[in-house]
N, C-alpha and C positions, 0 to 999 in steps of 0.2 A: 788264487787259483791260477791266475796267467804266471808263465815264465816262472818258476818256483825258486832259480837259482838267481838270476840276476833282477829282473823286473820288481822283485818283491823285498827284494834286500832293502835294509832301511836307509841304508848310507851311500854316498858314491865312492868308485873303487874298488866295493867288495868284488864285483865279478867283472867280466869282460864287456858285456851286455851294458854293463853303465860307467864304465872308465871314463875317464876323461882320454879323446881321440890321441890313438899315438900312431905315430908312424907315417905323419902327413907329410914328411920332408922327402919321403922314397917315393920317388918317381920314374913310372914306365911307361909301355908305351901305354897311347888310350886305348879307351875298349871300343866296340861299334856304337853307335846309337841302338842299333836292334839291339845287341847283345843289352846295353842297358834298360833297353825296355823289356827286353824279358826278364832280368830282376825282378824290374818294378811291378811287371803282372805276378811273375810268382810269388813276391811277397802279397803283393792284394790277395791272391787267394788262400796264402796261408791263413794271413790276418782275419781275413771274411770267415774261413773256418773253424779257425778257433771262436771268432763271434757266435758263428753256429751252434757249436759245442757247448758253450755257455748258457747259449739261449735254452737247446733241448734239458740240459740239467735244472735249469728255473724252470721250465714247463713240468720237468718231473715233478721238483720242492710246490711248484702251486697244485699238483694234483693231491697231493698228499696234504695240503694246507686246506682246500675244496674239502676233501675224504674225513680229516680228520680235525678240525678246526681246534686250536691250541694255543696256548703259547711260544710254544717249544716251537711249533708246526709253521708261525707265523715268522716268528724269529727265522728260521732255517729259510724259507724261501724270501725274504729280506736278506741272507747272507749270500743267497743265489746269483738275486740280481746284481749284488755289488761287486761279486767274482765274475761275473759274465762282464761289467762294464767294460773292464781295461784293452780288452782283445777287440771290441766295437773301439771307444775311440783312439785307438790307433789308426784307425784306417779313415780317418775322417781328411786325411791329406788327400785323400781319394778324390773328393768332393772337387769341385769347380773347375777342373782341368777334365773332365772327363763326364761327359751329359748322360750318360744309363748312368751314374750315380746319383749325380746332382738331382737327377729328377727323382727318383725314388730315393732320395734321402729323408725328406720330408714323412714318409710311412713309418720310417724307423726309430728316430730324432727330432720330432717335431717338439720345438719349444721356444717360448715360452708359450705356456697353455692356461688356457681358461676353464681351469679343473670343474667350474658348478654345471656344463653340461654335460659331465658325467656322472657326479654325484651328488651326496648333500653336504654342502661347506658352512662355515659360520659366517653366516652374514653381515655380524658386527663388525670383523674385521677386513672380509672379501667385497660386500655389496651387497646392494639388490640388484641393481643393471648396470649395465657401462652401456653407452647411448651408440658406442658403434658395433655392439653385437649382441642382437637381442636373443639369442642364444646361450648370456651368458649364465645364465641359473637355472637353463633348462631341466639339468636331473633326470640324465637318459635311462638311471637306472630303476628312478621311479613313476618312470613313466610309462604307459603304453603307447602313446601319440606325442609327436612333436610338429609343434608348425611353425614354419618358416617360408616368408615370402609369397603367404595365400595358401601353399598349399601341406596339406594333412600325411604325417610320415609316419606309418606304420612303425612302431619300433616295439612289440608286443613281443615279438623273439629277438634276443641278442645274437644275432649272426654275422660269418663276415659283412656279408655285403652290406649289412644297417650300419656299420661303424665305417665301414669304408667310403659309403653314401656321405654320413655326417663328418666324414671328416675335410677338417678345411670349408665345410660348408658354406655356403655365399661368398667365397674370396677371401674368407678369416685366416689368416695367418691360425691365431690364437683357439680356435674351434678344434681343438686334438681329441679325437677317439683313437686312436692307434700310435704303437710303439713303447718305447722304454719311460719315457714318462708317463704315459696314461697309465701303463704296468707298477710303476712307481710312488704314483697315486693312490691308488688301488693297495697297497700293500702299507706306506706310510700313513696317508692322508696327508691335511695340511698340517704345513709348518707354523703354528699359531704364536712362535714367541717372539718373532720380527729380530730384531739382532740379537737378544740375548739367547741364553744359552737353552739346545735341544733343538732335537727334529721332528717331524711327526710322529703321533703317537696315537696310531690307529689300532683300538681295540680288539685283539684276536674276536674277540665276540660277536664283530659286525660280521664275521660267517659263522657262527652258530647256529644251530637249527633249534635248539631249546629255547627252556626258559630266562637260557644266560644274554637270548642275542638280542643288541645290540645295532643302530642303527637303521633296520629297517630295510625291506629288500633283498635279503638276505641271500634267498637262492638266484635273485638275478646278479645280484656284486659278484656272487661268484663263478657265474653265467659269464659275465663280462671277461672278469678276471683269467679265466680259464681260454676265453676265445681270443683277449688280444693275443696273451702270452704265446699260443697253439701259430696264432698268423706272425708275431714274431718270427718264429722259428724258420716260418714258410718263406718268409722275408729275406732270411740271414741265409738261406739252403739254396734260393734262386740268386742272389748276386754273390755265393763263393763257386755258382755254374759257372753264372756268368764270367768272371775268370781263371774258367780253364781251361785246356791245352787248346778248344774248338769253345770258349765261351762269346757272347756277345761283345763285352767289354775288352777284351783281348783286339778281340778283329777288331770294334772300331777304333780301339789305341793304334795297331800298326797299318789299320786302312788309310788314314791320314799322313801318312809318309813321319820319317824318323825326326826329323825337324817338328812335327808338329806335335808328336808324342814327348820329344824331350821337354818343347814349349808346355804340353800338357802335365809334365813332370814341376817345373817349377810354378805353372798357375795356382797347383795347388799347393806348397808350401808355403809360396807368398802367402795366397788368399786365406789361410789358416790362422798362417804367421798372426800378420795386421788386421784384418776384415773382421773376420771373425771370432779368434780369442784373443789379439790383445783388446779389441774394439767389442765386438756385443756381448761377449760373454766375461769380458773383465772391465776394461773401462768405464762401460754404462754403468753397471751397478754402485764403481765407486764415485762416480761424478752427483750419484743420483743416493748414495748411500742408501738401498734398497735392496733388501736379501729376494725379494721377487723376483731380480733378476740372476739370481744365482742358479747357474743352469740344472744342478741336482739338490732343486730348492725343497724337496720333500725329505732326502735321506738324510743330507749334508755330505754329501759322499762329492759336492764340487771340485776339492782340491784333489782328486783322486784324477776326474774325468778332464780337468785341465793338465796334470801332470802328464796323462799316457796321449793325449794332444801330443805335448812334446817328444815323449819317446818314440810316439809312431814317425815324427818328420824326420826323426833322427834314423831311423832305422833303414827309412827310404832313400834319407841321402847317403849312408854308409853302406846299402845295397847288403843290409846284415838285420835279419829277423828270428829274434828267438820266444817260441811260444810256449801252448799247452803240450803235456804228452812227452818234451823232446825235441817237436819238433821245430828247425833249424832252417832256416834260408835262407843262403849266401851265393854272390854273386858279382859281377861287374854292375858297380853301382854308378848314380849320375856323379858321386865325387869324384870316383876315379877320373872319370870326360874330363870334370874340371880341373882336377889336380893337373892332366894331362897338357889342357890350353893355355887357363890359367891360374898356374900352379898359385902364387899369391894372395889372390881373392881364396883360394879352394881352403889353403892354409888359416886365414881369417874367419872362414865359412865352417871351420871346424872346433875354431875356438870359440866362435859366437853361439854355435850348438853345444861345448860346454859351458860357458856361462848360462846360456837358458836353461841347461837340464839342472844347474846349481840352485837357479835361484825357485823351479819350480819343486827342486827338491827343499828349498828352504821354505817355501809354503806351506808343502806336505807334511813337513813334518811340524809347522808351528800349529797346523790343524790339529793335526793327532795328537800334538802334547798342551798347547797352550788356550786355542778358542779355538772355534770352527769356523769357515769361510763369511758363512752369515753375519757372524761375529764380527769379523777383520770387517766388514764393510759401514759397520755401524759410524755415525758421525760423531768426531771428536777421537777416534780410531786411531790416534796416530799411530801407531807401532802396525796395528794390522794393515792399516791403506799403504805405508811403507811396505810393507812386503808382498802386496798387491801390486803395488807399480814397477817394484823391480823385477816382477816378473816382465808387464808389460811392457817396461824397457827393454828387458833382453829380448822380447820377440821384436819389437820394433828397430832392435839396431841390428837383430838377423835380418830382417825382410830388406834391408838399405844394403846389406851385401849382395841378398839374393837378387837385388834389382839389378846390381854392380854385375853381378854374375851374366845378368842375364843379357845384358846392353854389351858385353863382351863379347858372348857368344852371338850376338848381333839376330834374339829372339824378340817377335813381339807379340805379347803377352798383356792380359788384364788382369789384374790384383784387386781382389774385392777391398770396397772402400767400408765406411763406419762414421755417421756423422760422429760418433762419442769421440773420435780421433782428429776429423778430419774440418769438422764444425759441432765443438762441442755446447756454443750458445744455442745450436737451435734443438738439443736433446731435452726432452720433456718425457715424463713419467707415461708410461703402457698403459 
């Protein structure tokens, strides 16, 4: 669904959208800081938009999944949410440089999660308890009350405010009621085959209303199913507000003066770069060979939601965003600045962004034809941990430019850390 011409093409080259960078030797004057920082909101609000747009058409496929329980019906809004993903993590460079994101990022993306207080999971391979959250086989969907820490939680109607109460509840990271995982959940189920091959394989039956259904609870899963999806949408509608022309995020990008906005520009490509996908969302899994940690551990749809990681950093520093519909966002980008000061590092900083977009295409595509991410992580792997790590090489020998970048431009700035990276003896299993 995202970007039909270039985003989705299978190869690199085919379009403009995924070339390998040209043109990084022609240099002119630089652009402003403001001038770059309106790029980088206008692209946020494209990207947030089309996230949007995504989202509303999965809210369509689950009403129709609700209305008409099928196969056909289940299949379609599982193709929904995996056309809506690419346009959300794109914009996850958004993250850490920028606090109305970071802080409500967590409603959207929270993961990893501790799927049994939502539903019913198999316990032979999930658990009975994990001793740091005793919420974790709660089973909100067949529940009417939950208690937690003495006291007694209504949860007799699936509404926002009950998921939004329980979510994160007592401090859990891991306690997710809301966003694209629990949506994910809900639509797959669990991923029961640990590295080998397949993903969830949630019976269209467990929304049936006959004698077909399946699972139990039936009219609240889809109670659920219907209210995250619906606060989604609300989700993804108030931060593409939020960046525009008069949004929140906008004014506090350029309340901060232009120095602090451009610093807030590379907080978060660092922080993407290393912190977070080459460290918790690739690393840990393979240090730990554990597909629990693979961030779209219900669809298998990981190698996907790592690849548009990449293209979204790319698009921000090339100040060039092509989406749903057409639509098109071009501008003075932060390369330009650097190509400007320093032309050298900007030139290196463009060939380290095609090597990552190679090697995460070389991912993507050994998912789509050879195993799936869960797979690649399995121990004794070698072929797939190789293609894992060169991913997170190429992000880790981008993030060394961008630090180079950023010590140039004489910014300071914090880069999220990852012990998987940074102290990988003390990484111990979730």
């Amino acid at each position: 669904m995202l970007i039909r011409r270039s985003l989705l093409a299978s190869g690199l080259g085919l379009c403009s959208g995924l070339a390998p960078i040209a043109g990084a030797e022609a240099q002119g004057a630089a652009p402003t800081k403001r001038a770059v920082l309106n790029t980088y909101a206008d692209i946020a609000e494209a990207m947030y938009a089309d996230a949007r747009d995504g989202a509303r058409a999965l809210r369509e496929a689950v009403a129709r999944l609700v209305a008409e329980p099928s196969e056909a019906t289940l299949t379609a809004a599982r193709q929904a949410w995996i056309a809506a993903r690419p346009a959300y993590q794109q914009t996850e460079a958004y993250r850490f440089g920028n606090p109305i994101v970071d802080e409500w990022e967590g409603r959207v993306n929270g993961w990893p999660l501790d799927e049994g207080l939502i539903d019913y999971v198999d316990t032979g391979s999930y658990g009975d308890t994990r001793d740091e959250n005793p919420l974790f086989t709660a089973n909100l969907i067949a529940s009417t009350s939950i208690t937690h820490a003495g006291e007694t939680i209504d949860v007799s109607a699936i509404t926002p405010e009950v998921l939004t109460r329980l979510h994160e509840i007592g401090g859990i990271e891991a306690n997710v009621t809301l966003g694209w995982h629990a949506i994910e959940f809900l639509l797959w189920g669990q991923d029961l085959n640990g590295t080998g091959p397949g993903a969830g394989n949630r019976p269209w039956t467990d929304y049936a209303r006959s004698e077909n259904a399946t699972g139990g609870n039936n009219a609240r899963r889809a109670q659920y199913l219907t209210t995250v999806t619906a606060m989604l949408v609300s989700e993804l509608e108030a931060m593409a507000a939020n960046w525009g022309r008069n949004g929140a995020a906008r004014r506090a990008l350029t309340a901060r003066g232009p120095d602090a906005g451009v610093a807030a520009i590379f907080t978060g490509l660092g922080s993407l770069s290393y912190g977070e996908l080459a460290g918790e969302r690739m690393r840990l899994g393979l240090l730990l060979n554990d597909p629990e940690e693979e961030h779209d551990c219900f669809s298998d749809n990981t190698h996907n939601s790592h690849f548009y990681n990449v293209v979204g950093m790319r698009a921000i520093y090339l100040g060039e965003y092509r989406g749903t519909a057409g639509r098109v966002v071009r501008g003075p980008a932060i390369g330009d600045f650097v190509r400007a000061a320093l032309p050298a590092l900007d030139r290196e900083m463009r060939q380290k962004l095609d090597a990552t977009l190679a090697a995460f295409q070389a991912l993507k595509t050994r998912a789509e034809t050879v195993e799936a991410y869960d797979q690649m992580l399995g121990e004794g792997n070698a072929a797939g941990a190789a293609t894992i790590q060169a991913g997170i090489d190429a992000l880790l020998a981008q993030t060394r430019v961008i630090e180079r970048i950023v010590a140039g431009l004489r910014l300071n700035i914090s880069i999220e850390r990852s012990d998987s990276l940074d102290a990988p003896n003390a990484v111990r299993r979730r």
